[in-house]
PDB file of N, CA, C and O in Angstrom:
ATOM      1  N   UNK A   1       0.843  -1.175   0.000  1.00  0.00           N
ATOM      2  CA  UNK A   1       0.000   0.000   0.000  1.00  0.00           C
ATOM      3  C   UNK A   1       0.890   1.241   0.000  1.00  0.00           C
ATOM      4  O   UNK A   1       1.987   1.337   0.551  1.00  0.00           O
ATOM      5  N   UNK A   2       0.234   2.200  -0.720  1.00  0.00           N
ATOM      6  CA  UNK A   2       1.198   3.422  -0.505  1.00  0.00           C
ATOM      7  C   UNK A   2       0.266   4.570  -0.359  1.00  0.00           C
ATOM      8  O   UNK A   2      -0.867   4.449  -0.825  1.00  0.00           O
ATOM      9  N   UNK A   3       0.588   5.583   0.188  1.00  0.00           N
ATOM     10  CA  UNK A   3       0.048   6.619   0.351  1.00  0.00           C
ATOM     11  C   UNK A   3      -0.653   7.509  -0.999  1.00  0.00           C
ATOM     12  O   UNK A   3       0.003   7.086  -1.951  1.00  0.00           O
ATOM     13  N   UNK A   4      -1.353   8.219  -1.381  1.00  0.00           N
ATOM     14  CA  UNK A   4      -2.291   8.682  -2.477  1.00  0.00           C
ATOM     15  C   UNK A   4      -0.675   9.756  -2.234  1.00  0.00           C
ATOM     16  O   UNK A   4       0.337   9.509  -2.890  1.00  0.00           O
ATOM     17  N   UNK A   5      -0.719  10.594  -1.477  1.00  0.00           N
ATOM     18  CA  UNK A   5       0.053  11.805  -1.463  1.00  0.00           C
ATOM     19  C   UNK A   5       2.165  11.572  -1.585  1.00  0.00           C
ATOM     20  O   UNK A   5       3.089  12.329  -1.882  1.00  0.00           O
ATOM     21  N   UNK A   6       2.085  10.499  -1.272  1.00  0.00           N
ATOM     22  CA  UNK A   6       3.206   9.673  -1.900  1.00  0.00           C
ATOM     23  C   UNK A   6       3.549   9.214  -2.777  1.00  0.00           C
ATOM     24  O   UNK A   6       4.768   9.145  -2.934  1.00  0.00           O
ATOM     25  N   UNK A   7       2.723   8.709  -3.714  1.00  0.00           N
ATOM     26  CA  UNK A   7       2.972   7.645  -4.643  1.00  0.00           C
ATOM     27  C   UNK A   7       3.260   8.762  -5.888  1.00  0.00           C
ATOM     28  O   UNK A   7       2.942   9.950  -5.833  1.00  0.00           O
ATOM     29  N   UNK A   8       3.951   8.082  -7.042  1.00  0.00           N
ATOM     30  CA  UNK A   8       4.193   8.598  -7.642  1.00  0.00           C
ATOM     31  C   UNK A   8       3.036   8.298  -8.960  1.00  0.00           C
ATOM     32  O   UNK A   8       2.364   7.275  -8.832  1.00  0.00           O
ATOM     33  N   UNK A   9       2.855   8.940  -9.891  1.00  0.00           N
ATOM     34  CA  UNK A   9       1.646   8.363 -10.933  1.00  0.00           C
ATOM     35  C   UNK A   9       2.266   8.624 -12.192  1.00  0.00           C
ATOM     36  O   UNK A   9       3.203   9.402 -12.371  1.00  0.00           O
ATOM     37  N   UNK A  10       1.483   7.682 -13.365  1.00  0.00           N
ATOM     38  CA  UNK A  10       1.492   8.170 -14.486  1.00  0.00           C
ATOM     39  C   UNK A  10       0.191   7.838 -15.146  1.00  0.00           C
ATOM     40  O   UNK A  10      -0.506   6.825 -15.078  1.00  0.00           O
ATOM     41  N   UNK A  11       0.056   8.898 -15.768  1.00  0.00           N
ATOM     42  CA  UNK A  11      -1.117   9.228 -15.794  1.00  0.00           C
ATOM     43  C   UNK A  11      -1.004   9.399 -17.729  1.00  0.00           C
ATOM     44  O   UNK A  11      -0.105  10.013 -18.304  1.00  0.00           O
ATOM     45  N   UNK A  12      -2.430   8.513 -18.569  1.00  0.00           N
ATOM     46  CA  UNK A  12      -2.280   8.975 -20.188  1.00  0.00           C
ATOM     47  C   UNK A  12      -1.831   7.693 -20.726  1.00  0.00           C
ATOM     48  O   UNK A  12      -2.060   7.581 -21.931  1.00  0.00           O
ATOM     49  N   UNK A  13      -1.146   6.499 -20.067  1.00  0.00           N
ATOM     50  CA  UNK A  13      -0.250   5.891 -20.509  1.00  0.00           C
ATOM     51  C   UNK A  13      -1.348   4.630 -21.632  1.00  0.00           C
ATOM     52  O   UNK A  13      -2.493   4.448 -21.219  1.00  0.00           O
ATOM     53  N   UNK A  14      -1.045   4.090 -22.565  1.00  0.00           N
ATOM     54  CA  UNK A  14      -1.413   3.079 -23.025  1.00  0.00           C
ATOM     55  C   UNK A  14      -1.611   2.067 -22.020  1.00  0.00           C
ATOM     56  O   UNK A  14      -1.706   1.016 -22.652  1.00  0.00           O
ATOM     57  N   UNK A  15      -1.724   1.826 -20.790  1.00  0.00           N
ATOM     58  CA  UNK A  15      -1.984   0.499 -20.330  1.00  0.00           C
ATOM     59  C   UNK A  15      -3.431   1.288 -19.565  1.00  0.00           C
ATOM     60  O   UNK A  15      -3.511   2.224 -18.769  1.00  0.00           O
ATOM     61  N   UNK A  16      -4.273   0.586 -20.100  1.00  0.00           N
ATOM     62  CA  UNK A  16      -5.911   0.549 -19.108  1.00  0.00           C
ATOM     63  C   UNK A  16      -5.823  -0.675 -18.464  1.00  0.00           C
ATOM     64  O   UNK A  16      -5.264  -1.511 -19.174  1.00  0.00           O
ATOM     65  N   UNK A  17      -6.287  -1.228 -17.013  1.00  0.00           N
ATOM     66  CA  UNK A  17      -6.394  -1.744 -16.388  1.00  0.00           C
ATOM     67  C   UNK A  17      -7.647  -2.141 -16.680  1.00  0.00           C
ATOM     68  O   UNK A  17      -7.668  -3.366 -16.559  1.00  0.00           O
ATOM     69  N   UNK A  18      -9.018  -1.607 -17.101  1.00  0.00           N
ATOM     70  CA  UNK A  18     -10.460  -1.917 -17.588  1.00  0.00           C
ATOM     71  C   UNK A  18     -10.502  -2.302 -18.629  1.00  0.00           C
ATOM     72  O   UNK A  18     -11.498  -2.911 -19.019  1.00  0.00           O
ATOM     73  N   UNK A  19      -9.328  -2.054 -19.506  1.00  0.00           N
ATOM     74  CA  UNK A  19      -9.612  -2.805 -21.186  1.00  0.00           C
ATOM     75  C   UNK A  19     -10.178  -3.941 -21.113  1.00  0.00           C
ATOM     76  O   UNK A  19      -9.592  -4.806 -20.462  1.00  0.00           O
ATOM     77  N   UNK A  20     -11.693  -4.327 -21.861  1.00  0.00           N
ATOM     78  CA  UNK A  20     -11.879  -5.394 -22.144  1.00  0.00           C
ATOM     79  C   UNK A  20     -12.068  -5.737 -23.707  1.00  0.00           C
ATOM     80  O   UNK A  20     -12.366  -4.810 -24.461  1.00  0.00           O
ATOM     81  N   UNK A  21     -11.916  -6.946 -24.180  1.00  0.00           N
ATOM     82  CA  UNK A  21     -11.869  -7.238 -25.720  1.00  0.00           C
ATOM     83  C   UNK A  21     -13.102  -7.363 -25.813  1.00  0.00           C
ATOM     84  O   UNK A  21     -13.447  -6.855 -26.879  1.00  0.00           O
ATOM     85  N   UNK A  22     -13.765  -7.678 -25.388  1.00  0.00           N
ATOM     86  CA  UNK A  22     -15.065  -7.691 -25.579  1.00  0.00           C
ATOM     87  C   UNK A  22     -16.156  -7.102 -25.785  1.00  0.00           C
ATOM     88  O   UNK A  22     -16.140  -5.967 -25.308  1.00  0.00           O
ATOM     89  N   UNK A  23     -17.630  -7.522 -26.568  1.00  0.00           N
ATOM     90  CA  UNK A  23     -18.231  -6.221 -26.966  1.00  0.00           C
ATOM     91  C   UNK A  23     -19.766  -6.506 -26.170  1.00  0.00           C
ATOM     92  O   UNK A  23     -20.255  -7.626 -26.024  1.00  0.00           O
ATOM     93  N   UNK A  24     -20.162  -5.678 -25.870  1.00  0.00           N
ATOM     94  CA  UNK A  24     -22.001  -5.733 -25.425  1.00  0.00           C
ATOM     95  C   UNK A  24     -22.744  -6.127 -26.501  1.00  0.00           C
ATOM     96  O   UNK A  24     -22.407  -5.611 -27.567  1.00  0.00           O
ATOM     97  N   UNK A  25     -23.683  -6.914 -26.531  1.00  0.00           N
ATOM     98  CA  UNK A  25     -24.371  -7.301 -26.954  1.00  0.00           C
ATOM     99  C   UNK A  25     -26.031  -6.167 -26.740  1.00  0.00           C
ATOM    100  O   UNK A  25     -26.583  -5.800 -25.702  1.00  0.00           O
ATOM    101  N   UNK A  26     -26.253  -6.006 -27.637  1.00  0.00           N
ATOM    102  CA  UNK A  26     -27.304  -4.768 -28.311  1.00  0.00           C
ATOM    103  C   UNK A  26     -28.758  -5.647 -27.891  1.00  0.00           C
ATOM    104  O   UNK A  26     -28.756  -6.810 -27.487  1.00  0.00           O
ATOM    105  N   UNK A  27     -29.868  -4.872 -28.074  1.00  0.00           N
ATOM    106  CA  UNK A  27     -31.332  -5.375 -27.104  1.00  0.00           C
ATOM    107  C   UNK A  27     -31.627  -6.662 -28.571  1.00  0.00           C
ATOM    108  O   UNK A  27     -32.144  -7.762 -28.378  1.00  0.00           O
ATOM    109  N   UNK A  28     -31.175  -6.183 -29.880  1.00  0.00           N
ATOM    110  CA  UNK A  28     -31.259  -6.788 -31.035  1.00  0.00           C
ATOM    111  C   UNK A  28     -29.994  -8.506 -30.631  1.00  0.00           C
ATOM    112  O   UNK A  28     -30.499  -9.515 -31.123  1.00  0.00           O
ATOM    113  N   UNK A  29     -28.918  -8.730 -30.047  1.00  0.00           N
ATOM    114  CA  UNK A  29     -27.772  -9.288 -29.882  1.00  0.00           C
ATOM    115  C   UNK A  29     -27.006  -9.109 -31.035  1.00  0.00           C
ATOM    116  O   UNK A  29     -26.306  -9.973 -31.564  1.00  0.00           O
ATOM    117  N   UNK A  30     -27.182  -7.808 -31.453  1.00  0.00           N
ATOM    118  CA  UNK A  30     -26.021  -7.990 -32.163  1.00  0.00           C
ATOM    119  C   UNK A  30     -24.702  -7.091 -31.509  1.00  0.00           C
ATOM    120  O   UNK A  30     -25.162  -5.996 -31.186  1.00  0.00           O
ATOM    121  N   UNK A  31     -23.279  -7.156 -31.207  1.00  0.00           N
ATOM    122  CA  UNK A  31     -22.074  -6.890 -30.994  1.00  0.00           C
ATOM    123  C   UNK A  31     -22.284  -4.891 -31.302  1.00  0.00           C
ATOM    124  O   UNK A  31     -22.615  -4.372 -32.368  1.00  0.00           O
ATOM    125  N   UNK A  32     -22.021  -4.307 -30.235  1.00  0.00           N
ATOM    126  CA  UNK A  32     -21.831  -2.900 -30.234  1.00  0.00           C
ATOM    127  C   UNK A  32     -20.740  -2.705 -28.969  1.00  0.00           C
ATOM    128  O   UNK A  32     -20.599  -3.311 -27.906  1.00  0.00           O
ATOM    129  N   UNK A  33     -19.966  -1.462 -29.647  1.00  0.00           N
ATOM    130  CA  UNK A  33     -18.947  -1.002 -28.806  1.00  0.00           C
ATOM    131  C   UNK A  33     -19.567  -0.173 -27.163  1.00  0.00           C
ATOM    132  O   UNK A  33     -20.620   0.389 -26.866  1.00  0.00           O
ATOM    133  N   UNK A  34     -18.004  -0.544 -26.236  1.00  0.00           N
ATOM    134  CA  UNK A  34     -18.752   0.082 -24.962  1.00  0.00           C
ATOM    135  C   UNK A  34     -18.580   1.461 -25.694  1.00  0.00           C
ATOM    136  O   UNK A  34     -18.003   1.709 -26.753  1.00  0.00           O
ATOM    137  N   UNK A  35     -19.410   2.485 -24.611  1.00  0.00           N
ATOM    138  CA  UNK A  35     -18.807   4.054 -25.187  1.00  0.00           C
ATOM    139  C   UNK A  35     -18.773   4.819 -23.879  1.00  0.00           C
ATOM    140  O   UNK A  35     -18.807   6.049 -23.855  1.00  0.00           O
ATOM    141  N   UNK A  36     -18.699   3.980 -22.667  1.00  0.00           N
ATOM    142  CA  UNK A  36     -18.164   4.389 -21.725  1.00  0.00           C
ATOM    143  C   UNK A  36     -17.162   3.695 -21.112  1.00  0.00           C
ATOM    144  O   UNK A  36     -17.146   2.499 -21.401  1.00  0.00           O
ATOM    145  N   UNK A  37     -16.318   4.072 -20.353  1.00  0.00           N
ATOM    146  CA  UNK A  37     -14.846   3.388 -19.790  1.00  0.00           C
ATOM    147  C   UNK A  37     -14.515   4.015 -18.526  1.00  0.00           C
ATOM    148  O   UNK A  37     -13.861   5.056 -18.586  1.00  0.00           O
ATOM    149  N   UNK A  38     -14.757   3.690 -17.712  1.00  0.00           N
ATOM    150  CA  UNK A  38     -15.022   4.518 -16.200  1.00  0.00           C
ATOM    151  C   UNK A  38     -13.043   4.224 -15.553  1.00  0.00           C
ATOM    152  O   UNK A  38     -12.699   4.134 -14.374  1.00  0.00           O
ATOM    153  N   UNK A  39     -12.277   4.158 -16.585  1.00  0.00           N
ATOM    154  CA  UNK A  39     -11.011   3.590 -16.066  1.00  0.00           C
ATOM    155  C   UNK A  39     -10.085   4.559 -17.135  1.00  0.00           C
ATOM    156  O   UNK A  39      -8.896   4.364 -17.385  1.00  0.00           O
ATOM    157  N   UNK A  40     -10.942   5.660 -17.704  1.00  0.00           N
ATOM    158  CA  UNK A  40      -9.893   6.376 -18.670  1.00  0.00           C
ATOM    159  C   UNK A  40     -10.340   7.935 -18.213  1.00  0.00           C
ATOM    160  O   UNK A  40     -11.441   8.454 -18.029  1.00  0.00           O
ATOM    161  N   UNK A  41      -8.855   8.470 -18.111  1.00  0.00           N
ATOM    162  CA  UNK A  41      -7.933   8.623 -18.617  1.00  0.00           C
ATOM    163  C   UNK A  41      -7.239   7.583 -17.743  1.00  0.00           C
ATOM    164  O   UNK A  41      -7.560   7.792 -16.573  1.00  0.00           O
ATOM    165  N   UNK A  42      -6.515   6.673 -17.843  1.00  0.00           N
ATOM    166  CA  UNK A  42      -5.456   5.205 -17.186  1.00  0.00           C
ATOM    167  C   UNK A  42      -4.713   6.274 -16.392  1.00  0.00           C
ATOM    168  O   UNK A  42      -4.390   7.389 -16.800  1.00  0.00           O
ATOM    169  N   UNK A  43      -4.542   5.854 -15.439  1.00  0.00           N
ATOM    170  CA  UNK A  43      -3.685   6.306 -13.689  1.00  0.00           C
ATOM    171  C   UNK A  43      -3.172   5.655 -12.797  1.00  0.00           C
ATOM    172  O   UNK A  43      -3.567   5.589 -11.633  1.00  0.00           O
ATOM    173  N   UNK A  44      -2.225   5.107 -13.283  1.00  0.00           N
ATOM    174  CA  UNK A  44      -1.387   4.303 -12.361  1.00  0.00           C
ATOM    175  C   UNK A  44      -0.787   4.602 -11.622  1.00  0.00           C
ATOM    176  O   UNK A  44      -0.217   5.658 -11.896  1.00  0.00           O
ATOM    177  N   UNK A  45      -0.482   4.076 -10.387  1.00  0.00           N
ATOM    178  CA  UNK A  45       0.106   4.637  -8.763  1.00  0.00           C
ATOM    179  C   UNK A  45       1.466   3.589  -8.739  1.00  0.00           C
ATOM    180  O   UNK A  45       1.487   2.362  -8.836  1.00  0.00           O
ATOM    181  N   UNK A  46       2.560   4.536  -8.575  1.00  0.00           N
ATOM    182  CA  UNK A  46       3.652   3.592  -7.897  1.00  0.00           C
ATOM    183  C   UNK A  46       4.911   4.165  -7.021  1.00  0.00           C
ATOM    184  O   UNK A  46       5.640   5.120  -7.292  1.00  0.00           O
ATOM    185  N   UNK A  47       4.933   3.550  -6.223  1.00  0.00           N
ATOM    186  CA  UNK A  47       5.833   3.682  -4.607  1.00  0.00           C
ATOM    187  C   UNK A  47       7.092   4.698  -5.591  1.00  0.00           C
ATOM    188  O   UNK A  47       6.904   5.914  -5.606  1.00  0.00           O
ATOM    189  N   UNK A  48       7.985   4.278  -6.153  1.00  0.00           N
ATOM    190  CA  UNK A  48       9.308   5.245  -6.930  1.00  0.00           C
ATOM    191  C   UNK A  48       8.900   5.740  -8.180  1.00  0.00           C
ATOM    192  O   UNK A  48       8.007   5.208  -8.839  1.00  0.00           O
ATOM    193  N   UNK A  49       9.661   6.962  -8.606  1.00  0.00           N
ATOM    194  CA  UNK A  49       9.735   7.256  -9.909  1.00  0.00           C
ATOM    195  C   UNK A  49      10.153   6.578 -10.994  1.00  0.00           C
ATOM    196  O   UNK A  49       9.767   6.742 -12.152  1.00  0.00           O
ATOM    197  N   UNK A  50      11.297   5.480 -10.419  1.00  0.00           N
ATOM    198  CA  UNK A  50      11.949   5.149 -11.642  1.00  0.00           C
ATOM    199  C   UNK A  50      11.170   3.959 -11.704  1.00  0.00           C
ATOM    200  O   UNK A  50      11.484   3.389 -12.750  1.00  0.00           O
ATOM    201  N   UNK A  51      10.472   3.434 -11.206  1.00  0.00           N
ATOM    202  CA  UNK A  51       9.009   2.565 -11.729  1.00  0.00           C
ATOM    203  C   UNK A  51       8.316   3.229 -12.688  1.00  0.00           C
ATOM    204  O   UNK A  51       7.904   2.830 -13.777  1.00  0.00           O
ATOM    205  N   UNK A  52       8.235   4.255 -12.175  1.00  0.00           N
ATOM    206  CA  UNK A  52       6.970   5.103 -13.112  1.00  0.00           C
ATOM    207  C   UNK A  52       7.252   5.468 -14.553  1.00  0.00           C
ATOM    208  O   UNK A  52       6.588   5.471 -15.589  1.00  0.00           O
ATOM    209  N   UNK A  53       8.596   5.800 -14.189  1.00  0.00           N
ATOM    210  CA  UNK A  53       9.765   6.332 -15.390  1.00  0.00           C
ATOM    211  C   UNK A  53       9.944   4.955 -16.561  1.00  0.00           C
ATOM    212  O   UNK A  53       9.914   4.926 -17.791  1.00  0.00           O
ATOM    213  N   UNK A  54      10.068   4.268 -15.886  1.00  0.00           N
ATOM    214  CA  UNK A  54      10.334   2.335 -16.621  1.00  0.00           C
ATOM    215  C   UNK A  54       8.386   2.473 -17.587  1.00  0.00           C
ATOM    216  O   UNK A  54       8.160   2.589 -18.792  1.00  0.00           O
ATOM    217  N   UNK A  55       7.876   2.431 -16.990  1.00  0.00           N
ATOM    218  CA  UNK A  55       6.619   2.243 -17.961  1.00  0.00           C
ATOM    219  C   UNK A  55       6.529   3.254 -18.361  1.00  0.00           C
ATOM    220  O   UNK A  55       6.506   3.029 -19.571  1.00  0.00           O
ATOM    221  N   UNK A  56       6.446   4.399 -18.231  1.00  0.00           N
ATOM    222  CA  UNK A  56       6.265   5.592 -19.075  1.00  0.00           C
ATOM    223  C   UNK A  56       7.149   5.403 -20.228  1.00  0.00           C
ATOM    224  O   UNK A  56       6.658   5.669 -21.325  1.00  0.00           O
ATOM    225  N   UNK A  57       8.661   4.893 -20.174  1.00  0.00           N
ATOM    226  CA  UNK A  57       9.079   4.427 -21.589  1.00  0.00           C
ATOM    227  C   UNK A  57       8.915   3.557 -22.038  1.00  0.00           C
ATOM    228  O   UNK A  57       9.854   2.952 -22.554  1.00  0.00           O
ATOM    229  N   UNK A  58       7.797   3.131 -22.059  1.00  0.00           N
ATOM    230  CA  UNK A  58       7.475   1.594 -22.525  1.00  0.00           C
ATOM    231  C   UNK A  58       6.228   1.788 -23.089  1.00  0.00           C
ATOM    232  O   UNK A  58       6.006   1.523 -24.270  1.00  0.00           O
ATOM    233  N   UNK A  59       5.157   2.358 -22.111  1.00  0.00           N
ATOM    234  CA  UNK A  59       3.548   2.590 -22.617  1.00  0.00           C
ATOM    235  C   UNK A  59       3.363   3.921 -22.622  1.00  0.00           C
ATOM    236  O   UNK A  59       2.227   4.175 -23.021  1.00  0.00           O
ATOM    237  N   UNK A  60       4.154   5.144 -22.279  1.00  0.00           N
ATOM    238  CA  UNK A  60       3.594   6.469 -22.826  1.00  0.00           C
ATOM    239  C   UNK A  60       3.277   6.936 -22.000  1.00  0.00           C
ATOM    240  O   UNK A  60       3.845   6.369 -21.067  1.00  0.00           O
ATOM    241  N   UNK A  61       2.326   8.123 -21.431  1.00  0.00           N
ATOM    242  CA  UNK A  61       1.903   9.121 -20.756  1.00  0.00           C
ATOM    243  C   UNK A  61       2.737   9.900 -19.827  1.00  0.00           C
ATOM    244  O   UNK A  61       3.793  10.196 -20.386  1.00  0.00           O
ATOM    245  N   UNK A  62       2.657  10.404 -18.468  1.00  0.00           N
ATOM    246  CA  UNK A  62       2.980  11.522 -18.339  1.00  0.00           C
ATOM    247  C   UNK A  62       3.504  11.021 -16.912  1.00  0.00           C
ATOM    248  O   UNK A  62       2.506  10.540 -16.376  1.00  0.00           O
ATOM    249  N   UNK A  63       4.403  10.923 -16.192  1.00  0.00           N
ATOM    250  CA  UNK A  63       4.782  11.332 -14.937  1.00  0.00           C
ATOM    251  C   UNK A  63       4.621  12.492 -13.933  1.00  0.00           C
ATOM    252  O   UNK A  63       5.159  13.599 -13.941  1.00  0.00           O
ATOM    253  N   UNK A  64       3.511  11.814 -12.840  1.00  0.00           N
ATOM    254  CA  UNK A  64       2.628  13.201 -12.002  1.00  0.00           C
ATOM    255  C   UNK A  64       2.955  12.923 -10.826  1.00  0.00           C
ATOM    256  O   UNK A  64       2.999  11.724 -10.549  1.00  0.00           O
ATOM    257  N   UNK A  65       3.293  13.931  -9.749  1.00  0.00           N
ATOM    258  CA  UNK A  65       2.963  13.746  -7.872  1.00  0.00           C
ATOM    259  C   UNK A  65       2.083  14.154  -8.090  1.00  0.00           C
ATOM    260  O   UNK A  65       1.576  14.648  -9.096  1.00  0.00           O
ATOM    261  N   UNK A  66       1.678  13.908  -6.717  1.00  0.00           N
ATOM    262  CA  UNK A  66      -0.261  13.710  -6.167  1.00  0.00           C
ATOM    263  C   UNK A  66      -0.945  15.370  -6.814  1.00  0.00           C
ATOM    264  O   UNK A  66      -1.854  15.625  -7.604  1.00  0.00           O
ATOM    265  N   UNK A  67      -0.116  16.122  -6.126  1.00  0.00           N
ATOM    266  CA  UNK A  67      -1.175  17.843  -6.451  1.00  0.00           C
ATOM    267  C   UNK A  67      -1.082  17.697  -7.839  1.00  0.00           C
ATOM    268  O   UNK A  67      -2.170  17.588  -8.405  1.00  0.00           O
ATOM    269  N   UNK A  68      -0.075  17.664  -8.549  1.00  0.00           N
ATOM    270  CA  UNK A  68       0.206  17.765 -10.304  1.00  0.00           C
ATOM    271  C   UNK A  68      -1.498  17.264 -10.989  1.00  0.00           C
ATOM    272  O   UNK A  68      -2.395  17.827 -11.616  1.00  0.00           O
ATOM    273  N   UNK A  69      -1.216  15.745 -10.359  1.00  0.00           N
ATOM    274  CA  UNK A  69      -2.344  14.680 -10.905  1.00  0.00           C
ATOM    275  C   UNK A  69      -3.847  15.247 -10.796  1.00  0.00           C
ATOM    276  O   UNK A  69      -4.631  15.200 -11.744  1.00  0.00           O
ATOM    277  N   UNK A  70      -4.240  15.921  -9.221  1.00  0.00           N
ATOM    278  CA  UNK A  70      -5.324  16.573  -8.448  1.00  0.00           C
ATOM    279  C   UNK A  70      -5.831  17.837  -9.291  1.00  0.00           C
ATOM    280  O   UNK A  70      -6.934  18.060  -9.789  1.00  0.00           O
ATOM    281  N   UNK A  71      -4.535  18.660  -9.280  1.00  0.00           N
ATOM    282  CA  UNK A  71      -5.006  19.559 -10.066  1.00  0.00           C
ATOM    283  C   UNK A  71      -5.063  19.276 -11.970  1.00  0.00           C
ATOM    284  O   UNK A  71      -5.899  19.756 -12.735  1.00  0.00           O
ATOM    285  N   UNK A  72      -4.379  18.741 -12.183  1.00  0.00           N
ATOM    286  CA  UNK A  72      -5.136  18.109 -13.942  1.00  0.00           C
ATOM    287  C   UNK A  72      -6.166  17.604 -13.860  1.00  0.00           C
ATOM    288  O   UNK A  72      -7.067  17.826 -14.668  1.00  0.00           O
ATOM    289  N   UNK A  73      -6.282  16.753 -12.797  1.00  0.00           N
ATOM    290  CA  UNK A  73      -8.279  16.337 -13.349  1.00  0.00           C
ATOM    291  C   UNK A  73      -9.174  16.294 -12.393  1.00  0.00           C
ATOM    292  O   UNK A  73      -9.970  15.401 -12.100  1.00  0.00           O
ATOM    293  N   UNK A  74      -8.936  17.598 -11.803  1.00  0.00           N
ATOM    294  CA  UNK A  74      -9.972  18.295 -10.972  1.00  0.00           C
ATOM    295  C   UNK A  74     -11.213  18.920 -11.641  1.00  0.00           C
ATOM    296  O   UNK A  74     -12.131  19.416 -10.987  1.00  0.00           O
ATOM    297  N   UNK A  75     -11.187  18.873 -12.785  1.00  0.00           N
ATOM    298  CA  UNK A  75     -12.529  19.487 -13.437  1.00  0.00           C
ATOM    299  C   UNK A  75     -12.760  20.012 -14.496  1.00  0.00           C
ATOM    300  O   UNK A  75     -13.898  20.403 -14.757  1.00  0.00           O
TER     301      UNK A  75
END
């Protein structure tokens, strides 16, 4: 466990934790996309930077501390 105000984040990155391959099935059954994703923008929490730093060059997005993160998607 780590602290919210500790941890380090990256935030944007290609890895969603909610990605599913899969599609909903329509009132008809036929296959329609979700068009909500309650897991994006992707925000991953981790204890060091150079964790954060290691996937950020690997899957992309942005390296944030806690206020950085708070105040970007505060509203």
């Amino acid at each position: 466990m780590v602290e919210p105000e500790s941890a380090i984040y990256l935030a944007g990155s290609e890895v969603n934790m909610c990605h599913q391959a899969h599609q909903q099935p329509s009132a008809e059954h036929q296959p329609m996309p979700e068009a909500f994703d309650r897991c994006s923008p992707s925000i991953l929490a981790f204890t060091n930077r150079e964790a954060a730093d290691s996937m950020r060059r690997q899957h992309g997005g942005e390296v944030l501390v806690f206020n950085q993160l708070r105040v970007r998607f505060s509203g």
